[in-house]
C-alpha positions in Angstrom: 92.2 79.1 44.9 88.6 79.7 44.9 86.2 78.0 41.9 85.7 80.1 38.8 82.2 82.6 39.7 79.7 83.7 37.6 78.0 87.4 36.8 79.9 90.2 36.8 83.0 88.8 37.5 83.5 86.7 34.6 84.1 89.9 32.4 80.6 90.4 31.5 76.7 91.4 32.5 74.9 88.3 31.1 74.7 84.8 32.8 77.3 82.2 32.2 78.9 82.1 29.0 81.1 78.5 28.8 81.7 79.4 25.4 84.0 81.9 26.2 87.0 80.0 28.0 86.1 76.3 25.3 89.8 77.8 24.1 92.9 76.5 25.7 94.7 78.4 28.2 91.2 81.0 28.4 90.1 79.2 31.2 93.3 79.7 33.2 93.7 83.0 32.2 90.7 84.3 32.8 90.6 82.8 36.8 94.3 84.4 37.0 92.2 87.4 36.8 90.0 87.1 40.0 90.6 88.3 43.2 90.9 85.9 46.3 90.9 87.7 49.1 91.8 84.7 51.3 95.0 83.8 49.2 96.3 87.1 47.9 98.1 89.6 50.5 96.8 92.3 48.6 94.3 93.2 45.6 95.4 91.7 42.6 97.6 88.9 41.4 99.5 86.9 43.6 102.4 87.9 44.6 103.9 84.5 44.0 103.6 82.5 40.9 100.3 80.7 41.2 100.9 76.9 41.8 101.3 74.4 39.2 99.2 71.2 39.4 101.7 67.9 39.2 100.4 64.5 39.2 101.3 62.6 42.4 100.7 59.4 43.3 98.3 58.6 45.8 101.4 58.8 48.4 101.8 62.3 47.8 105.4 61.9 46.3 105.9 63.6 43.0 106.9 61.6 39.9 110.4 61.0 38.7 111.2 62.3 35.5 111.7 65.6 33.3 109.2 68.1 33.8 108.1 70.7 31.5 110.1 74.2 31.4 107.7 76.6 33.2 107.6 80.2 32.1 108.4 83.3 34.2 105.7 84.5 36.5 104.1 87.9 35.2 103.8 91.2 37.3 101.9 90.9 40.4 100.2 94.3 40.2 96.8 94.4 39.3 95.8 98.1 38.9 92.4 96.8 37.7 92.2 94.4 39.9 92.5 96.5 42.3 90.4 99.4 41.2 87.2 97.0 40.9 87.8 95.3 44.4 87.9 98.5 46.1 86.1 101.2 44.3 83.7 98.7 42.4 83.8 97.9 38.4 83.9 101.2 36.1 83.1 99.8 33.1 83.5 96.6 31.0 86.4 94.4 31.5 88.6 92.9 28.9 89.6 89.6 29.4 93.3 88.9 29.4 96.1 88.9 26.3 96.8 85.2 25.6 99.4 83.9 26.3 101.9 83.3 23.7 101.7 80.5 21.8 98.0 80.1 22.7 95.1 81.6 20.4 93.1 84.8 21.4 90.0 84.2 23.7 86.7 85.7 21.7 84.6 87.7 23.7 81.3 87.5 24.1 78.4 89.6 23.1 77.0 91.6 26.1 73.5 89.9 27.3 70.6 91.6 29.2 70.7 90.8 33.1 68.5 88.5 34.3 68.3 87.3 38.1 69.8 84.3 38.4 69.8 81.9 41.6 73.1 81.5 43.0 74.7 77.8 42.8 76.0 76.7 45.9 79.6 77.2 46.2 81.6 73.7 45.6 84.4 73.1 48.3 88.0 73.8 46.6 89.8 71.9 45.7 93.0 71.3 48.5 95.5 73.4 47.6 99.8 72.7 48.1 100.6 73.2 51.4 102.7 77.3 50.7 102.9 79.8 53.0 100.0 81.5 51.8 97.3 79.2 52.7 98.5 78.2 56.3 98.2 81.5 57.5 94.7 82.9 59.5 92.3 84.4 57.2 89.4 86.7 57.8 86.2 86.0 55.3 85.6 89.0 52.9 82.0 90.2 53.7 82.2 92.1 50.3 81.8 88.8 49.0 77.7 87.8 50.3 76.2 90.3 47.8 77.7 88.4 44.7 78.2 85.2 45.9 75.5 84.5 48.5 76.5 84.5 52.3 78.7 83.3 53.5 78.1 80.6 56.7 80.7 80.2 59.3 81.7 77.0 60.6 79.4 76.1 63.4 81.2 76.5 66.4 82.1 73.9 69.2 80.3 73.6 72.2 82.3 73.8 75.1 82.2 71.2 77.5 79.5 71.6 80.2 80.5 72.6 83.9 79.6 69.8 86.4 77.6 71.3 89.0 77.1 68.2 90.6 79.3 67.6 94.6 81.2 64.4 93.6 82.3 62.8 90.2 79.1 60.6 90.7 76.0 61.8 88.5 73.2 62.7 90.2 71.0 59.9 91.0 67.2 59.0 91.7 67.5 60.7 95.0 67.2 63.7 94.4 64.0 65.7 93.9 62.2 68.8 92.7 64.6 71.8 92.5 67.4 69.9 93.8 67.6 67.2 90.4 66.7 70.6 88.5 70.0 72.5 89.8 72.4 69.6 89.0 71.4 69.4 85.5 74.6 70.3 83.7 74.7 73.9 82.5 76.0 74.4 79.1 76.6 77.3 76.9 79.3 80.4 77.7 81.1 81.4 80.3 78.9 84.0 81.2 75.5 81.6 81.7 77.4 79.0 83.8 78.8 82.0 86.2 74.9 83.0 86.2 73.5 79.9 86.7 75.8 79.0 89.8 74.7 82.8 91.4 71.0 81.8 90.9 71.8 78.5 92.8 73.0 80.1 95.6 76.2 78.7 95.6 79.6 79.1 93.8 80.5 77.5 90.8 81.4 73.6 91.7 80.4 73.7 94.7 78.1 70.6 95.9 74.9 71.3 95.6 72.3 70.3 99.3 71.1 67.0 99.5 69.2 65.7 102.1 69.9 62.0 101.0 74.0 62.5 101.2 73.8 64.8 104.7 73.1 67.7 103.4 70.8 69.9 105.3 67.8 71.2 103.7 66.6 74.8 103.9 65.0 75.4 107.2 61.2 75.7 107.2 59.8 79.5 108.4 58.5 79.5 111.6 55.1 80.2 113.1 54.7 83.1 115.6 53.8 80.4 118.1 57.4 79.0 117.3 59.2 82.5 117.6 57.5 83.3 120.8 58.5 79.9 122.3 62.3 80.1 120.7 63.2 83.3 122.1 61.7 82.0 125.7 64.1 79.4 125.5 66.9 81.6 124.3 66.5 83.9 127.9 68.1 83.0 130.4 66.7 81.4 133.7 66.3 83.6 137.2 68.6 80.9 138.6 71.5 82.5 136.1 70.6 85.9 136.3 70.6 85.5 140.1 74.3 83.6 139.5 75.7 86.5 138.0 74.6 89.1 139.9 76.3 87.2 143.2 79.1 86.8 141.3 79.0 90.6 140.2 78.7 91.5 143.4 81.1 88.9 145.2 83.8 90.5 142.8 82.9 94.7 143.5 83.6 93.3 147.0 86.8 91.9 146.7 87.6 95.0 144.6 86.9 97.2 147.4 88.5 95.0 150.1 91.5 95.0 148.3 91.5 98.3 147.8 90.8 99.1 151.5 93.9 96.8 152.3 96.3 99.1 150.1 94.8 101.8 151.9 95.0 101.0 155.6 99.0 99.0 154.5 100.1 101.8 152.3 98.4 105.4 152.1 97.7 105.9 155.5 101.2 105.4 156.4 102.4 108.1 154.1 99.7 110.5 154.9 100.9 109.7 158.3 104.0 110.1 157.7 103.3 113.9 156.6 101.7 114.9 159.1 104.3 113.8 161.5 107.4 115.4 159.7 105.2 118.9 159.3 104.6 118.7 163.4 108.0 118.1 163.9 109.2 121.2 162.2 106.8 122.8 163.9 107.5 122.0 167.5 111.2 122.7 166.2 110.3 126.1 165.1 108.2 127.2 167.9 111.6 125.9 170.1 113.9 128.5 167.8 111.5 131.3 168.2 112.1 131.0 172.4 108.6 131.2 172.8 106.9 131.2 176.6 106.7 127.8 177.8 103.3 127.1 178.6 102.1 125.9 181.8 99.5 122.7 180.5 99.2 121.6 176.3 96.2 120.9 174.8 95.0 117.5 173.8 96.8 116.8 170.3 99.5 119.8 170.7 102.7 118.6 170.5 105.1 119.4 173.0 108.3 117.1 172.5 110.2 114.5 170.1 111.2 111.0 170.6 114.2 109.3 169.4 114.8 105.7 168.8 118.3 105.0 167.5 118.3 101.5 167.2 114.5 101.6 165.5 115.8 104.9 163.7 112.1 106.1 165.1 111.9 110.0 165.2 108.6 111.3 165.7 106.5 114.3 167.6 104.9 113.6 171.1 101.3 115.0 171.6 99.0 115.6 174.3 96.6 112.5 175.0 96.3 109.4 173.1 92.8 110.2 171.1 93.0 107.9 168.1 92.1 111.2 165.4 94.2 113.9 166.6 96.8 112.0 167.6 97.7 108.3 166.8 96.0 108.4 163.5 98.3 111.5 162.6 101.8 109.2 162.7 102.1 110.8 166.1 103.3 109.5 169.5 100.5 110.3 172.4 101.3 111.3 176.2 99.0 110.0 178.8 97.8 113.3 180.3 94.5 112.6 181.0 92.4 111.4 183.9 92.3 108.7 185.1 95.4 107.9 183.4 97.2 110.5 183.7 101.1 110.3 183.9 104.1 112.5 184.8 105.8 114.7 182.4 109.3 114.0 181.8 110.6 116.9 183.2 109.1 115.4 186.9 111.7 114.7 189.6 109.4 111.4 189.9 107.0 109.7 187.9 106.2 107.6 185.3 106.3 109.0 181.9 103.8 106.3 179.8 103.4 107.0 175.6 101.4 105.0 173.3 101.6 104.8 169.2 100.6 102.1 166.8 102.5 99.4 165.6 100.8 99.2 162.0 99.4 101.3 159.8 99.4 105.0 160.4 102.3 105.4 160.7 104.1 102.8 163.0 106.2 104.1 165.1 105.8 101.3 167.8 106.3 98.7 165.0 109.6 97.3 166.1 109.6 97.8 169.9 109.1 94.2 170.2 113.6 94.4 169.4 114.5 96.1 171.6 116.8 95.1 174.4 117.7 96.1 178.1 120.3 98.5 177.5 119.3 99.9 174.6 118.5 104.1 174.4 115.5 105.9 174.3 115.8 109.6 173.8 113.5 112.3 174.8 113.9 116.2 173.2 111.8 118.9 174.5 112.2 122.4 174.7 114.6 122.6 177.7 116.6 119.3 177.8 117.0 115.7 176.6 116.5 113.0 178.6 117.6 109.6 178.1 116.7 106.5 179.1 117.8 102.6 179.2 115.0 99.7 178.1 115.0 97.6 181.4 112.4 95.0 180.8 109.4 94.1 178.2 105.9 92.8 179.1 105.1 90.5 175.8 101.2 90.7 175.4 98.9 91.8 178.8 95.3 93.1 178.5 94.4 96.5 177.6 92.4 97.1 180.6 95.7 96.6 182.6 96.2 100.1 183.6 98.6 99.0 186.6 101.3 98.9 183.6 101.9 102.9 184.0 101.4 103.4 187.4 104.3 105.2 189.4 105.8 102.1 189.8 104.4 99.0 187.4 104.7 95.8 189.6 105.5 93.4 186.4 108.6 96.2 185.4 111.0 95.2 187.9 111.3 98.3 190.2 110.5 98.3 193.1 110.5 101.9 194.6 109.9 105.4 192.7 112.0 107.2 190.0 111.9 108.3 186.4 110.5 106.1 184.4 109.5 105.5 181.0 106.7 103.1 179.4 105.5 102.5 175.7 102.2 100.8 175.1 101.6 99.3 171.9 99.1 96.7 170.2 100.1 93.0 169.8 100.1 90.7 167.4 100.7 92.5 164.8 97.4 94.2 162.5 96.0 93.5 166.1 94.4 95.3 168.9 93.8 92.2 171.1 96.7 92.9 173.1 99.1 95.2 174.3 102.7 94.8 174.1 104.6 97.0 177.3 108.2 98.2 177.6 109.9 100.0 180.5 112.7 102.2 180.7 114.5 104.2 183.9 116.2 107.3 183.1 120.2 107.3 183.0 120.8 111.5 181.7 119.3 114.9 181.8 121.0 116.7 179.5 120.1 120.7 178.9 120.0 121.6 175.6 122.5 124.6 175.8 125.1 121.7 176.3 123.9 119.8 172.6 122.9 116.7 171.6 123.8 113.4 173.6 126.3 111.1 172.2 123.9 108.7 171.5 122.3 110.9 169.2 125.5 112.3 167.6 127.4 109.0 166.7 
């Protein structure tokens, strides 16, 4: 319940009139007139009946005994009210009908308007604890033309953000800008968030103190500095020349090992190729029933050996040159001066072949395994002829040419015949030595008749 105002809402357009409510019961009914827009849910009277002052005790219990009867609340609607809140006073108001019982209220004579300095509002009094003066309220700003504005309530300050890095204050220690940022920052959200951004640093966040190991900012360099720093940041010609070796020690094992899968792998199946092409070839020229020549030319192959126990089939050329021959997976004949030997078809002689034992195809590899006894068969266009290992020379020089002579003095025989040698390298990925193994022919079989049992089972 607000106090009683003055001007135009005591019900007329002079100043203050306190003879007007000196009557009993004018007083009350004249305020039950006003509008409080805190209290009443809508323009006009309350909607309850308005509270009825009971003495209390200082306790704030309420004192035994009868009461007196209270009467029934009147109607709640206001159209006046109502009509001078919201659409501002029309004309003069009337005060209120007494109540009954009471005497009328006389009204007063209209005085001229005169400005008049508003009093300050008192503080009301505290009203009952209802439901209607718990609830929030929003202040009517239709209120500061008649009654003077209205002031909020100064609002409280919220607590300032410490901004300095521990729960101790900042001390003596620091200086300049650095006592200046940990001042505390108070005010809104807003202007703490901005003052952490313009300290460079995030809200809480310890602050740089050279004192507690912080590091200060570091100082700009001179062009003397720079110059000298980026000197020092290249690197020595002792570790440039480092990695290069080392760049170039590892191309090189690259390459080697590459050149190892070469010469272990590729070459034996390029090799390979080129041996099972000349193979069908020499077999096709044999179908055709060609003329047999009289002499082959170096690298032209001419017949086929066969290994059985080695499972070693593989063309015989002309000579033993390294490119046209051995390099191309195939066996080579000595034919050539001075070390020229006798063809198998030779009622006497020494038949002498050489082939690699790695790489290139191989197809001396194993030789090394074989034992007297053993076959060796060789196809050509007329017949095969097979022969029996007899003996093995283990590792001799390679300038030892008496190992294919018509009769080799370390093979065991000891007069002329048909003979067969193979010449390979020794040890193994090796050209030191050569590695020799003899063989005396035990068949001659035409080719009309087939293949010889060795070579069927």
């Amino acid at each position: 319940m607000t106090p009683p105002r003055h001007g135009r809402e005591t019900g007329q357009d002079g100043p203050y009139d306190p003879g007007a409510y000196e009557a009993a019961g004018a007083f009350e009914a004249a305020v039950d007139q006003l509008v409080d827009p805190l209290n009443d849910p809508l323009p006009g009277r309350h909607a309850s009946p308005p509270p009825q002052p009971t003495a209390q005790d200082p306790r704030g219990q309420a004192p035994q005994g009868p009461q007196a009867p209270q009467e029934p609340p009147p109607e709640w609607y206001d159209p006046e009210g109502y009509e001078r809140d919201w659409y501002g006073r029309q004309g003069p108001v009337l005060p209120p009908a007494p109540a009954s019982g009471q005497p009328p209220v006389p009204t007063p004579a209209p005085t001229p308007p005169r400005a008049s300095v508003p009093a300050p509002a008192a503080e009301p009094p505290l009203a009952p604890r209802t439901e209607e003066t718990v609830a929030l309220r929003t202040a009517d700003l239709r209120r500061t033309v008649a009654d003077g504005p209205v002031v909020p309530a100064p609002r409280p300050e919220p607590e300032p953000l410490p901004v300095s890095g521990g729960d101790e204050p900042a001390g003596e220690g620091h200086s300049g800008a650095a006592g200046a940022e940990d001042e505390p920052v108070t005010g809104g959200r807003a202007e703490r968030r901005r003052a952490a951004k313009g300290r460079g640093r995030r809200r809480g966040e310890p602050a740089a103190r050279p004192g507690a190991g912080g590091e200060a900012p570091a100082k700009p360099m001179s062009r003397v500095e720079a110059r000298r720093a980026a000197k020092a940041a290249k690197d020595s010609p002792a570790v440039v020349i480092s990695r290069v070796v080392g760049e170039l020690f590892i191309s090189l094992g690259v390459l080697m090992l590459l050149f190892v899968t070469y010469q272990l792998w590729w070459t034996n199946v390029r090799a390979d190729q080129i041996a099972g092409r000349e193979t069908h070839k020499i077999q096709d020229d044999w179908a055709k029933g060609g003329r047999k020549p009289e002499a082959f030319q170096p690298g032209e192959g001419f017949a086929i050996i066969h290994i059985p126990k080695l499972d070693v089939v593989t063309p015989i050329a002309e000579g033993t040159s390294k490119e046209k021959v051995l390099d191309r997976g195939m066996v080579g004949h000595y034919g050539e001066e001075p070390l020229r030997t006798a063809m198998p078809s030779a009622k006497q002689g020494n038949f002498a072949l050489a082939g690699h034992r790695n790489t290139h195809g191989e197809p001396f590899r194993y030789i090394n395994r074989l034992r007297p006894g053993d076959p060796i068969v060789v196809e050509t266009r007329e017949a095969y002829y097979t022969y029996e290992m007899v003996s093995v020379l283990p590792q001799t020089s390679p300038s030892n040419v008496s190992v294919i002579g018509p009769v080799p003095p370390q093979s065991g025989f000891t007069k002329p015949g048909r003979y067969i040698t193979l010449t390979t390298c020794t040890p193994e990925f090796t050209s030191t030595y050569r590695l020799i193994v003899w063989g005396k022919m035990v068949d001659e079989r035409p080719r009309s008749k087939g293949k010889p049992d060795v070579l069927v089972g």
